[in-house]
TIBA-51582 format. One record per residue: y, x, z of N, C-alpha, C in turn; residue number from 1; residue in one letter. Coordinates in Angstrom, 1 decimal. Layout:
BEGIN
Y X Z Y X Z Y X Z NUM a
...
//
This chain:
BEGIN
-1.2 0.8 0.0 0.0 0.0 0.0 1.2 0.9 0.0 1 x
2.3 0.5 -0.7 3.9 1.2 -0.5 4.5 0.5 0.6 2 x
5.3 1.6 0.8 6.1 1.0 1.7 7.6 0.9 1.4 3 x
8.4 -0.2 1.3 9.5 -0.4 0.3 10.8 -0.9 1.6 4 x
12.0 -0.6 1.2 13.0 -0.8 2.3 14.2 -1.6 1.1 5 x
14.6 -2.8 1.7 15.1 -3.7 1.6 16.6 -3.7 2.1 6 x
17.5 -3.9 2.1 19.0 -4.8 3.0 19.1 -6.3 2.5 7 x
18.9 -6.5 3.5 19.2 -8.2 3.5 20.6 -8.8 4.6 8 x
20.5 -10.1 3.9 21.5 -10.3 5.2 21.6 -10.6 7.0 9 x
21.7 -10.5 7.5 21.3 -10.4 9.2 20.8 -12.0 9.0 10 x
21.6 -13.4 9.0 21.0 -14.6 8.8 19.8 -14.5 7.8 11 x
19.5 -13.9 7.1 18.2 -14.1 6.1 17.2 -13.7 6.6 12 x
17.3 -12.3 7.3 16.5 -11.4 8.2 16.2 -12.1 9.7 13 x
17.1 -12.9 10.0 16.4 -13.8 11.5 16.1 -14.6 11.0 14 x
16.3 -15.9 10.1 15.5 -16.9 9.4 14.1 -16.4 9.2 15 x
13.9 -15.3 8.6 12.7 -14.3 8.1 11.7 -14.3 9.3 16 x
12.4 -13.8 10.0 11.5 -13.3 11.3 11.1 -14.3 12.1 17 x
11.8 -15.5 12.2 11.6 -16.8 12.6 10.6 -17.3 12.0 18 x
10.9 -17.3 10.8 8.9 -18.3 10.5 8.1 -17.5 10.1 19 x
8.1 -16.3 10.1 7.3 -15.2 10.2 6.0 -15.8 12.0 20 x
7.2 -15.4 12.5 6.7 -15.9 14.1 5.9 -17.3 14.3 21 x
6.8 -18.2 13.8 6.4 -19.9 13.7 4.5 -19.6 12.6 22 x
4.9 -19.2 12.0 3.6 -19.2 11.1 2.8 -17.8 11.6 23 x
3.0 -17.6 12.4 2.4 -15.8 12.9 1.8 -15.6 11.9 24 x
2.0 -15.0 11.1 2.5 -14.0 10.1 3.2 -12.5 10.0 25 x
3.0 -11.7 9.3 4.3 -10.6 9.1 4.9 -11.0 8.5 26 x
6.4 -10.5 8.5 7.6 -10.0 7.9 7.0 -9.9 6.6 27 x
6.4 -8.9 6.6 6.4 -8.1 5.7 4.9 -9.3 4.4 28 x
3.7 -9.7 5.5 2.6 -10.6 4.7 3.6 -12.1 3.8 29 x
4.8 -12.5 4.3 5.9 -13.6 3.6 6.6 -12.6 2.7 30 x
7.2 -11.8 2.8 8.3 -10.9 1.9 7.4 -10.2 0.4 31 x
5.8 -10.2 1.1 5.2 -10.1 -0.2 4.7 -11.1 -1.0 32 x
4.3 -12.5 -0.5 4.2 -12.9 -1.1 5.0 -13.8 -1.6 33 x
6.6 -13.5 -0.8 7.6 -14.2 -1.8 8.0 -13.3 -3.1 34 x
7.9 -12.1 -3.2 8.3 -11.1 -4.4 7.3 -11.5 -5.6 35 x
6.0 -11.7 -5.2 4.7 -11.9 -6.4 5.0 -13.3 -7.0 36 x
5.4 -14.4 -6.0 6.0 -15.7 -6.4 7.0 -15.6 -7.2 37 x
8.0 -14.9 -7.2 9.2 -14.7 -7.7 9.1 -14.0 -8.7 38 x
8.2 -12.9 -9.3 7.6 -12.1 -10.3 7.1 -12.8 -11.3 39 x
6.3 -14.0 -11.1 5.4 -14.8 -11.5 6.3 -16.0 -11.9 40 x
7.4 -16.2 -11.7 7.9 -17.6 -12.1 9.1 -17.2 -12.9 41 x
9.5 -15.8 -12.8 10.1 -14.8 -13.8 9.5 -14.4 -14.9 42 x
8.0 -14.4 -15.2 7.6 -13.9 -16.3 7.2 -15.1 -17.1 43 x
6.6 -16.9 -16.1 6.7 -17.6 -16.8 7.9 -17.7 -17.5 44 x
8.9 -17.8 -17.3 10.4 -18.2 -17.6 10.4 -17.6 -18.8 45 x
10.2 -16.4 -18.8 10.6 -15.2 -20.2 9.1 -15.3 -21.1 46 x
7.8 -15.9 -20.8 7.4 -16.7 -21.7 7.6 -17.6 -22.5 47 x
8.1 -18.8 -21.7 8.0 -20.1 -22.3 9.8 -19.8 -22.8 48 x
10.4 -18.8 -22.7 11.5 -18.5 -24.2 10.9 -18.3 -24.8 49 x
10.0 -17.3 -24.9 9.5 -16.5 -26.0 9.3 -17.8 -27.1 50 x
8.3 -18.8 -26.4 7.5 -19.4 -27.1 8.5 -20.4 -27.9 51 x
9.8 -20.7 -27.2 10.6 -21.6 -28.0 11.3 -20.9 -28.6 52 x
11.7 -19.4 -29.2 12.1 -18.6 -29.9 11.4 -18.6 -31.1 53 x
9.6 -19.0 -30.9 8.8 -19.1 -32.2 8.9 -20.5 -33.0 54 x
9.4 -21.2 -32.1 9.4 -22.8 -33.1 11.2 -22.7 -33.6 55 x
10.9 -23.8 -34.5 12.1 -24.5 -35.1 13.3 -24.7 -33.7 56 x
14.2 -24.1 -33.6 15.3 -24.5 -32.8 16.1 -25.3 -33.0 57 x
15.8 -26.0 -34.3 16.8 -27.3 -34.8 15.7 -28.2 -34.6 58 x
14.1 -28.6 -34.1 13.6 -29.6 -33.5 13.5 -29.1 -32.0 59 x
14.1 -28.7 -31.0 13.5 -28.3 -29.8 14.7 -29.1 -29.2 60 x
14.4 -29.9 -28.4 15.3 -30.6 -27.0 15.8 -29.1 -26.9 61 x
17.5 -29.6 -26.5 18.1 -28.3 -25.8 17.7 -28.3 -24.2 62 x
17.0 -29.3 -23.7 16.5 -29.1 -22.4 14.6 -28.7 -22.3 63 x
14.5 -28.4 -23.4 12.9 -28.1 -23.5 12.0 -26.8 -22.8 64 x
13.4 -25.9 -22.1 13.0 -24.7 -21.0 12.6 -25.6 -19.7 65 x
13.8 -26.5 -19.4 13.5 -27.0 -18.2 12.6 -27.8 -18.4 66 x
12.0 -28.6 -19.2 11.0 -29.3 -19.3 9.8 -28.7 -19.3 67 x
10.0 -27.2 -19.6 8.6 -26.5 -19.9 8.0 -26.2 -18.5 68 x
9.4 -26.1 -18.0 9.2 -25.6 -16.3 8.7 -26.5 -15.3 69 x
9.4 -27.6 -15.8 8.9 -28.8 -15.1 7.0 -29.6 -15.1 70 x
7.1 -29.5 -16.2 5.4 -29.6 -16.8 4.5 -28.7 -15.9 71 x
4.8 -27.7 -15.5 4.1 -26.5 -14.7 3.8 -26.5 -13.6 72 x
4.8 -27.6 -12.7 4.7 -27.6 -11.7 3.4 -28.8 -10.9 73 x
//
C-alpha cells in the first residue's frame, strides 16, 4: 500500500473523522474508497463522451450526457 498526504479543510477533516468513528472505520478505509468512487464515475463520464462524440450530434438530446448518467444509476 502507498502512503499519500492530503490538506483538507479542518470541517471536512472532523466531518471525516466523525463517521469514520460512527461507522468504525478508518479515515483512511472511507478516503479510499471515496477516491476509487470518484475515479470510477470520472472515467464513466469521459466514456459516455466519448461514445456521443461517435454518433451524429445533430440527433443527440443536448441532455443525453445527463441521461447517460442517469440510466446508470
Amino acid at each position: 500500500m502507498s502512503r499519500v498526504t492530503v490538506s483538507i479543510p479542518n470541517k471536512l477533516a472532523g466531518e471525516l473523522k466523525k463517521f469514520a468513528e460512527n461507522q468504525r472505520v478508518s479515515v483512511s478505509k472511507i478516503t479510499s474508497e471515496a477516491i476509487e468512487h470518484y475515479l470510477k464515475v470520472q472515467k464513466r463520464r469521459k466514456l459516455g463522451k466519448q461514445v456521443l462524440d461517435l454518433v451524429d450530434k445533430n440527433n443527440v438530446s443536448p441532455n443525453a450526457l445527463t441521461e447517460l448518467e442517469a440510466g446508470r444509476n
